[in-house]
C-alpha positions in Angstrom: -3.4 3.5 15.7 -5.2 0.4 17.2 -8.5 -1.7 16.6 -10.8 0.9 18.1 -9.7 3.7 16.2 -9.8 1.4 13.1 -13.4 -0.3 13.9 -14.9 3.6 14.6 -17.0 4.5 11.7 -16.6 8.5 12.5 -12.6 7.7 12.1 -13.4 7.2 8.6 -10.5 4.1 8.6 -13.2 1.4 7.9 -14.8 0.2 4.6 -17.4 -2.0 7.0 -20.0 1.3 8.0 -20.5 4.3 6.8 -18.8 7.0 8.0 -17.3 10.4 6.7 -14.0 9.9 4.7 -11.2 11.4 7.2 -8.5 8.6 8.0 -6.8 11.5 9.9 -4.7 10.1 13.0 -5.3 13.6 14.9 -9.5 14.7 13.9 -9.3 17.5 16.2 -6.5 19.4 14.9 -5.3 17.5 11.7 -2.5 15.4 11.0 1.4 15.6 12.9 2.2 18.7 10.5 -0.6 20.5 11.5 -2.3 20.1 8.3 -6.2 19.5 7.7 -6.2 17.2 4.8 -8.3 14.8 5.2 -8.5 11.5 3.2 -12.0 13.4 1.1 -9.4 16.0 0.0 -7.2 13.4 -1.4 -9.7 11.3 -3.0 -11.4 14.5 -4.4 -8.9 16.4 -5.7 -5.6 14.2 -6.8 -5.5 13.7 -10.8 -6.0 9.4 -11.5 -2.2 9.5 -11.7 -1.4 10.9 -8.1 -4.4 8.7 -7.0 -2.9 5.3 -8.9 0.9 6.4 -8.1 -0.1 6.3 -4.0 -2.0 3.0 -4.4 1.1 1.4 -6.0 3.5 3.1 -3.8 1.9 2.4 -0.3 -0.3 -0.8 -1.0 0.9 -2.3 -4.3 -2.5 -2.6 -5.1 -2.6 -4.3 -8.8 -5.8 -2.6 -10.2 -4.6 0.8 -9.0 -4.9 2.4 -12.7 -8.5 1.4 -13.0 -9.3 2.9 -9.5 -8.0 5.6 -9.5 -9.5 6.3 -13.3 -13.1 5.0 -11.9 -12.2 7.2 -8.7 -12.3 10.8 -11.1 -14.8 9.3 -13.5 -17.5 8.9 -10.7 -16.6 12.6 -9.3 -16.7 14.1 -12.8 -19.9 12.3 -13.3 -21.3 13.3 -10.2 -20.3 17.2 -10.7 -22.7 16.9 -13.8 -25.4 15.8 -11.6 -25.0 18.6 -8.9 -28.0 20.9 -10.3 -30.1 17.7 -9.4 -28.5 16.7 -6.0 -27.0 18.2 -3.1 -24.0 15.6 -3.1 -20.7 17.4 -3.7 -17.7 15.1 -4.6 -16.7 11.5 -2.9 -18.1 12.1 1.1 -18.3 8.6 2.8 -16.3 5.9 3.2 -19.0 3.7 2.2 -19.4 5.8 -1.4 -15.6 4.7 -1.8 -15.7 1.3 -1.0 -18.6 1.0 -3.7 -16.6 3.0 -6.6 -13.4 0.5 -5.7 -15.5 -2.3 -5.7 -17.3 -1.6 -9.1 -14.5 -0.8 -10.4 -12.5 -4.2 -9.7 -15.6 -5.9 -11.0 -15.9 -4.3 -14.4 -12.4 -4.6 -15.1 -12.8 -8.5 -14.0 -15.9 -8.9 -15.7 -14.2 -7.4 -18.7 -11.2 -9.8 -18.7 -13.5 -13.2 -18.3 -15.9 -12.2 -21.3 -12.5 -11.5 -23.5 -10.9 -14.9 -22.4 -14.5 -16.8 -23.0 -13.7 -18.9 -26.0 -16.1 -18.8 -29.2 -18.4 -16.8 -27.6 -21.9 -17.0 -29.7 -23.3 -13.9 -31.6 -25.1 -11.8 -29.4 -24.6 -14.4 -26.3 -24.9 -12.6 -22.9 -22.3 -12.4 -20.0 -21.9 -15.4 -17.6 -25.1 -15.8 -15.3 -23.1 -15.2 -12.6 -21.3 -12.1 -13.4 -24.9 -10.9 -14.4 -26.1 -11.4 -10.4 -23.2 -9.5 -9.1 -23.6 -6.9 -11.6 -27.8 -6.5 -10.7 -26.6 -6.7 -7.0 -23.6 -4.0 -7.2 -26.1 -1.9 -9.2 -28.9 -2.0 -6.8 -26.8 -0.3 -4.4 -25.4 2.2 -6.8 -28.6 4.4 -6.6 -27.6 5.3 -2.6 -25.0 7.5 -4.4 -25.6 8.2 -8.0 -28.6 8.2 -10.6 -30.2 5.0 -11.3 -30.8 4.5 -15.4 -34.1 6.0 -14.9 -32.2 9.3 -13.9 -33.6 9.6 -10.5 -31.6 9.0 -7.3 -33.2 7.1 -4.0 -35.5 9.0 -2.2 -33.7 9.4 1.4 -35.9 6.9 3.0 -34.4 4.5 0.6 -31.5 5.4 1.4 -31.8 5.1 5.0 -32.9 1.3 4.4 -30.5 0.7 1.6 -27.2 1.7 3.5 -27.4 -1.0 6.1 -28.1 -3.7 3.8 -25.2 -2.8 1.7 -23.0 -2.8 5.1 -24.0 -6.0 5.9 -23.2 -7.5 2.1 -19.9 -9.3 1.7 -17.0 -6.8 0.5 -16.5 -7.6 -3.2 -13.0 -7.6 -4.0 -12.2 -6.8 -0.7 -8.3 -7.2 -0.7 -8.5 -4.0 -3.4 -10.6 -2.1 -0.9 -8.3 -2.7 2.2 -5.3 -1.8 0.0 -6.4 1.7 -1.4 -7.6 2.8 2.4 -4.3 1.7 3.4 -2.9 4.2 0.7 -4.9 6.8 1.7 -4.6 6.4 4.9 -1.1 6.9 4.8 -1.0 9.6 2.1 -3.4 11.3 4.8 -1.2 11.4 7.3 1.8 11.7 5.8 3.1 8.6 8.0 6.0 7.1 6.0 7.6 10.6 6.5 7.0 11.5 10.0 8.3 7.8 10.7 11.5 8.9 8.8 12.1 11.9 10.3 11.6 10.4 13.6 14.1 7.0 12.8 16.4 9.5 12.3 16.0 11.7 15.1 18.5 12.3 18.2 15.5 11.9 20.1 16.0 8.3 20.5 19.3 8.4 21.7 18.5 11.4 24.3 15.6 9.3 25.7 17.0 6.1 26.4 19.2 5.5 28.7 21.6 2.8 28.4 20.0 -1.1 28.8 16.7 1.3 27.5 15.3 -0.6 24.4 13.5 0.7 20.8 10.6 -1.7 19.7 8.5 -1.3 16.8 5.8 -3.0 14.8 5.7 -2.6 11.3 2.6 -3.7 9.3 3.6 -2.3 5.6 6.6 -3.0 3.8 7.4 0.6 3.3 7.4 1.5 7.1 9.3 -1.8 7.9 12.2 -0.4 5.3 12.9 2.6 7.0 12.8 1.4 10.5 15.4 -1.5 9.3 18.0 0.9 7.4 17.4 3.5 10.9 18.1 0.9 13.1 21.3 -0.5 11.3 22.2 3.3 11.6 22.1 3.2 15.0 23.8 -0.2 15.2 26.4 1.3 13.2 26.9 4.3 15.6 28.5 2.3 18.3 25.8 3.1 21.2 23.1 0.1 19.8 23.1 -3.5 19.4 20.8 -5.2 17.6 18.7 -7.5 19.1 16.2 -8.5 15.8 16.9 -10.9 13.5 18.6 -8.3 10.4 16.8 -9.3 7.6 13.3 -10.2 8.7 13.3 -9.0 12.0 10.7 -10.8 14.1 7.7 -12.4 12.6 3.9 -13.7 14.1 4.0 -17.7 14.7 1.3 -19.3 12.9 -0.8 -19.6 16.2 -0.6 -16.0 16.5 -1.9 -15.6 13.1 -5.2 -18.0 13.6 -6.3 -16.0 17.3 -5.2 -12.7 15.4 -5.2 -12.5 11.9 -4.9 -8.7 11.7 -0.9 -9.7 12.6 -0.4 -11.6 9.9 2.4 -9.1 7.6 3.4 -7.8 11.2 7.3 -7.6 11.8 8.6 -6.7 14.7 12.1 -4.9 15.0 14.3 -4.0 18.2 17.3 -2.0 19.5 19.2 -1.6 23.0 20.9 1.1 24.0 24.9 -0.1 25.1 26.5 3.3 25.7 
C-alpha cells in the first residue's frame, strides 16, 4: 500500500476524514483470499477479546482491553438506540477514531483523579481534563444520543463532522495503532506474507544476480521476512546482503524529510545459483 491509498478517505485506512470503515487492500473484489471482510465486520462483530487480542498482537497497543471493551459497549449501546435511529453498528472511520479516543481519555482521566493526592470532598476533576471532556463530548452527538436523548439533526451533523476532522487527534498513537490492527486483521497480511516468504515462487522468478527487497514497517512482518530470508540463505542459492539482525534502517535525515519511515527496515537477498 502507499500514501495515496492511505490518505483516501473512501479506502477507509485514515482516521484524519470520514470515510466508510473497509481498510481492504483489494475494494473491488475483497482481500488476497477472496474474502469480503471488511474492517466494519471486524469491528462489529469480534467479542472485546478477539478485538483486544489483535490490537496486542499486531500493534502492541497498551490500552487494547479498554478499547476493545469501549468498542462493544458503544455497539451494544447503539443497538438499544436503533428504534430511534437509522445507524446500524460502527460505519465510519471517523465513529471509530472517536470511540478509541474516548476511550483512552476516560481511562486516563480515571488514572489522574485516583493518583490526585487528598482530594477534597466533593472537589471536581482537574479543569483541564473537564475541557477535553466538554470538547470530546460535543462531538459525541454526530454518533450517539446526547444526555438530552436526542441525536444531531443531519444539518448538524454535516457542520459538526468537519470541525471534528480538523480537531487534533487525541491520543493519537492509540488510534494509529488499533487501524494498524485492523488493517492487518482485514487483510489477513501477516499470513499471505508468510505463505509467500515461503514460496518457490521466489526462487523460480529470479534468476541468478536477481535480488529480493522488502520494506517492513511492523515488527511482526519484519520477523517473518528475516527467519524466510535466512531460509533461503541456508538453502545454498542466496546470500545475504542485509545486515542479519536489524537489517537496514532510515538515517535520521531520512526520518526528518519522511517521518512515515521512521520503524521502516529494509531487508535483501541475491540469488547465487
Amino acid at each position: 500500500m502507499n500514501s495515496y491509498q492511505i490518505e483516501n478517505p473512501n479506502r477507509g485506512f485514515t482516521f484524519r476524514k470520514t470515510g466508510p470503515l473497509d481498510m481492504r487492500f483489494n475494494a473491488k473484489f475483497g482481500n488476497n483470499n477472496g474474502s469480503a471482510v471488511k474492517a466494519r465486520d471486524v469491528v462489529n462483530n469480534y467479542s472485546a477479546v478477539e478485538l483486544s487480542s489483535i490490537f496486542q498482537r499486531y500493534a502492541d497497543e497498551p490500552h487494547a482491553e479498554v478499547i476493545a471493551k469501549a468498542i462493544v459497549q458503544w455497539r451494544k449501546e447503539k443497538e438499544l438506540e436503533r428504534s430511534k435511529t437509522d445507524n446500524k453498528g460502527i460505519q465510519s472511520t471517523l465513529e471509530l477514531r472517536y470511540i478509541i479516543e474516548e476511550a483512552v481519555f476516560r481511562h486516563n482521566a480515571e488514572d489522574i483523579m485516583e493518583d490526585s493526592q487528598n482530594p477534597q470532598e466533593g472537589q471536581g476533576a482537574p479543569c483541564h481534563l473537564t475541557k477535553k471532556a466538554n470538547k470530546l463530548q460535543r462531538y459525541r452527538k454526530i454518533w450517539r444520543h446526547n444526555q438530552a436523548g436526542a441525536l444531531s439533526t443531519q444539518k448538524k451533523r454535516k457542520k459538526l463532522i468537519p470541525l471534528y476532522e480538523k480537531q487534533k487527534v487525541h491520543n493519537a498513537d492509540s488510534v494509529m495503532r488499533c487501524f494498524q490492527a485492523l488493517r492487518i486483521e482485514t487483510n489477513d497480511e501477516l499470513q499471505h506474507l508468510q505463505s509467500f516468504i515461503q514460496s518457490h515462487a521466489i526462487r523460480d522468478v529470479l534468476n541468478v544476480g536477481g535480488r529480493l527487497v522488502t520494506i517492513a514497517f511492523h515488527p511482526g512482518e519484519d520477523i517473518i521476512v528475516r527467519k524466510g530470508m535466512e531460509q533461503l540463505v541456508q538453502s545454498g542459492e542466496f546470500r545475504l546482503l542485509t545486515p542479519e539482525d536489524e537489517g537496514l534502517r532510515p538515517t535520521e535525515d531520512e526520518v526528518r524529510e519522511n517521518s512515515k519511515s521512521r520503524t521502516a527496515r529494509l531487508r535483501a537477498v541475491e540469488k547465487v545459483k
